[in-house]
C-alpha positions in Angstrom: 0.0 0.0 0.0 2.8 2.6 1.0 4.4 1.9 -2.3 1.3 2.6 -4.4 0.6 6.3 -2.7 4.2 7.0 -3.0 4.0 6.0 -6.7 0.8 7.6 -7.4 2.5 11.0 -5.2 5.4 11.2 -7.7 3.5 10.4 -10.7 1.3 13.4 -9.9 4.0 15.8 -9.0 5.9 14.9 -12.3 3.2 14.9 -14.7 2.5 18.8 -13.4 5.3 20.5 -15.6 4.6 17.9 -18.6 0.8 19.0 -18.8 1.4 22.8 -17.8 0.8 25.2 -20.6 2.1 28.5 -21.0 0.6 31.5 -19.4 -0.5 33.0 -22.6 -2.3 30.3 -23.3 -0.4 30.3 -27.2 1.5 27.2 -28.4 4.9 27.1 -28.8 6.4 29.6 -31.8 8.9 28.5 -33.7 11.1 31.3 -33.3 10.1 32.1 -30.0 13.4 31.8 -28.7 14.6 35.1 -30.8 12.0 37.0 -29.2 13.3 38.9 -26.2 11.1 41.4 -23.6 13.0 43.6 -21.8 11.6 44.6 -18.4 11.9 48.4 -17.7 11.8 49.0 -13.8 8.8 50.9 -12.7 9.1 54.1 -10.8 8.1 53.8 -6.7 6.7 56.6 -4.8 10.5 57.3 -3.6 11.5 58.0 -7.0 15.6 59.3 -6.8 16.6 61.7 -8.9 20.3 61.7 -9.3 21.6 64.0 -11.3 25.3 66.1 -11.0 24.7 69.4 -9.0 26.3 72.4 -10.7 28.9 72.7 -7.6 29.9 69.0 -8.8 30.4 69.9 -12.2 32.8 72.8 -11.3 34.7 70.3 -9.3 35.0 67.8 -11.6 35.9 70.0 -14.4 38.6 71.9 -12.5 40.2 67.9 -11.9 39.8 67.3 -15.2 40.9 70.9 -16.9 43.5 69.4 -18.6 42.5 66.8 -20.7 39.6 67.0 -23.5 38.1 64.5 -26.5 34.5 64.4 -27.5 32.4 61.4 -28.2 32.2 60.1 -31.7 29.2 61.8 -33.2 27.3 58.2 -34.0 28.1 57.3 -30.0 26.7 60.4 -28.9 23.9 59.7 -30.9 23.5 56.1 -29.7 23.6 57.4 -26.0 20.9 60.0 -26.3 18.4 57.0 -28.2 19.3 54.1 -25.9 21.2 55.5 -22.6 23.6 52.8 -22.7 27.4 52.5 -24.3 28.5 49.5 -25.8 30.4 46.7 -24.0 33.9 48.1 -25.1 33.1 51.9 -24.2 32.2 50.6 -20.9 35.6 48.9 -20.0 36.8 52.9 -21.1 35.0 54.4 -18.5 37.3 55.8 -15.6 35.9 56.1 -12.0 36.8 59.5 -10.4 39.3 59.9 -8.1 39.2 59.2 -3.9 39.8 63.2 -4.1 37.1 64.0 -6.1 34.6 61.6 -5.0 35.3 63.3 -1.4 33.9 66.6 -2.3 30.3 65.2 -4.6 27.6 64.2 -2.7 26.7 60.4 -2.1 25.2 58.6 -4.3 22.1 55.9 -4.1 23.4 51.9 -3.6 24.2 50.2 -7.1 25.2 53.9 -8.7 28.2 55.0 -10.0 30.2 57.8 -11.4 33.0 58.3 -13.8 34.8 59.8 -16.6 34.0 58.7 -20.6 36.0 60.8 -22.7 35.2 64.3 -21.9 32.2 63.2 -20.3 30.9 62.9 -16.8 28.7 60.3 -16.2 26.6 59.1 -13.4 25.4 55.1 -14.2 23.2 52.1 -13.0 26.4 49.5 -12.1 24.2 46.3 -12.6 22.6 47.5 -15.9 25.1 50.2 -16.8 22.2 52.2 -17.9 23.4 55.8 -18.0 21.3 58.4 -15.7 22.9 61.5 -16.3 25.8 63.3 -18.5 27.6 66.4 -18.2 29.9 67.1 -20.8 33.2 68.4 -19.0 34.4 71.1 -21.2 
């Protein structure tokens, strides 16, 4: 008797996944594997801005006064339309200095700041989604 209810239990337990459709309720596309949903994160009602104040853009730029190159044009571009760089821009990207990040106010958890050629930038660090530019000269 035990062995037929613990048969029957994992016959029933296994068969769930094998019988479950999908949420949708559609079949299986053939090139559903291609299709891809990105999930945007939805604003809370403690929304952060984070943004550079214009007292940390004087002191970043006065760090930086010496050196200067602008983003390609088509990077720019791409930036503006999708807020992200690509993978190899990102390796580029400098953090700022113990000396400079002493004197800028403190950023949210999982935020970061740095230097893209020319170009301060404050970024997501798990998505690398940029939040905010200021171009330093």
């Amino acid at each position: 008797m035990r062995t037929v209810i613990c048969t029957m239990l994992v016959a029933f337990v296994v068969s769930g996944p094998i019988r479950a459709e999908r949420p949708d309720g559609q079949k299986q596309k053939k090139h559903s594997k291609y299709q891809h949903v990105v999930d945007e994160p939805r604003a809370s009602a403690l929304d952060i801005q984070v943004v550079f104040s214009q007292y940390e853009v004087r002191v970043i730029r006065e760090h930086y006064a010496t050196r200067y190159r602008n983003l390609p044009p088509g990077l720019q571009k791409k930036m503006r339309r999708t807020g992200q760089l690509p993978p190899g821009w990102q390796k580029k990207l400098e953090p700022f200095p113990v000396v400079v990040e002493r004197e800028l106010a403190v950023l949210p958890t999982g935020h970061g700041r740095g230097v893209i050629d020319g170009h301060a930038v404050i970024y997501n660090q798990t998505t690398h989604r940029i939040i905010d530019v200021t171009v330093l000269f």
